[in-house]
N, C-alpha and C positions, 0 to 999 in steps of 0.2 A: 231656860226657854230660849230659843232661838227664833227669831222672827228676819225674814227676808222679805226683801220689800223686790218689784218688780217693775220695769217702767217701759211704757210702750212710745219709743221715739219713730216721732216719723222725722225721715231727712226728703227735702227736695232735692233735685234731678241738680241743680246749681251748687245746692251743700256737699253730696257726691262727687260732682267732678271735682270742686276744691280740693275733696278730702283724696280723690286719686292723684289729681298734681301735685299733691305732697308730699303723698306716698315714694310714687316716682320720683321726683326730686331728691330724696334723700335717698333713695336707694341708688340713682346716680351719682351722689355728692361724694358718700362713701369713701370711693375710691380715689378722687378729685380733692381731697380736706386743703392740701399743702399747695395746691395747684395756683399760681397767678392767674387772675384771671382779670383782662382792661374792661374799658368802660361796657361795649360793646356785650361781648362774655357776661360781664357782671348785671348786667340789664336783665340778659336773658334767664340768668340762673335765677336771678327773683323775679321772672314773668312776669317783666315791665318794658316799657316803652325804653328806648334809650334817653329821650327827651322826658321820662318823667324818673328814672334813674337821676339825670340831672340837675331835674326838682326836686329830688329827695336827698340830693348832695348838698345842696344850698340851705333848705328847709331842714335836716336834723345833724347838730353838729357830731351825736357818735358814729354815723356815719362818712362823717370827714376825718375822724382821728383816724379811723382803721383804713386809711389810704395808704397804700407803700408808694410812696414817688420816687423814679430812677429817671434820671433825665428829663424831667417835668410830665413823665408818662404816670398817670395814676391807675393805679391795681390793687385788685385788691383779693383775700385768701376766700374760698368758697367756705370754711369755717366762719370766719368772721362775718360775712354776710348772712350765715346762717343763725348765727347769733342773733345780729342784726333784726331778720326777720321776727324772730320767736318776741323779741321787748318790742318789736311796733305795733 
C-alpha cells in the first residue's frame, strides 16, 4: 500500500521575497565562486549593512578565519561566505 501525504503551505509575501533573494544570489554567485570579494563586496553579497557585516566579523569567529589578508586588506571568497551563510 502506498499512502501519500499532502500539505497545504501558505508562504507570506516576506517569506517569498527571502526565498527570491536567494534564489538570485546563487544564481549570480555561480559564476563568482573564486572571486575576492572586500568588505564592501562581501557585505552586499550577504545583504547586509557594511556596518553589520563588521558586527558579524567581531561577533562569529568562523567568519574571521575565512579572511584572506593581503596587505592588511581583508577579502573574502563568495564560496566561503556562502558557506558561512547556509551554518548561521
Amino acid at each position: 500500500m502506498i499512502v501519500t501525504a499532502t500539505y497545504d503551505i501558505k508562504l507570506s509575501e516576506e517569506d517569498l521575497e527571502m526565498i527570491a533573494e536567494r534564489v538570485v544570489r546563487r544564481t549570480n554567485q555561480d559564476s563568482n565562486k573564486q572571486k575576492l570579494l572586500n568588505i564592501t563586496e562581501a557585505a552586499k553579497h550577504c545583504g547586509v549593512s557594511k556596518e553589520t557585516f563588521w558586527r558579524w566579523r567581531k561577533r562569529y569567529k568562523n567568519l574571521q578565519n575565512i579572511a584572506i589578508t593581503a596587505g592588511g586588506v581583508a577579502q573574502f571568497r563568495a564560496e566561503d561566505l556562502d558557506k558561512f551563510l547556509e551554518s548561521k
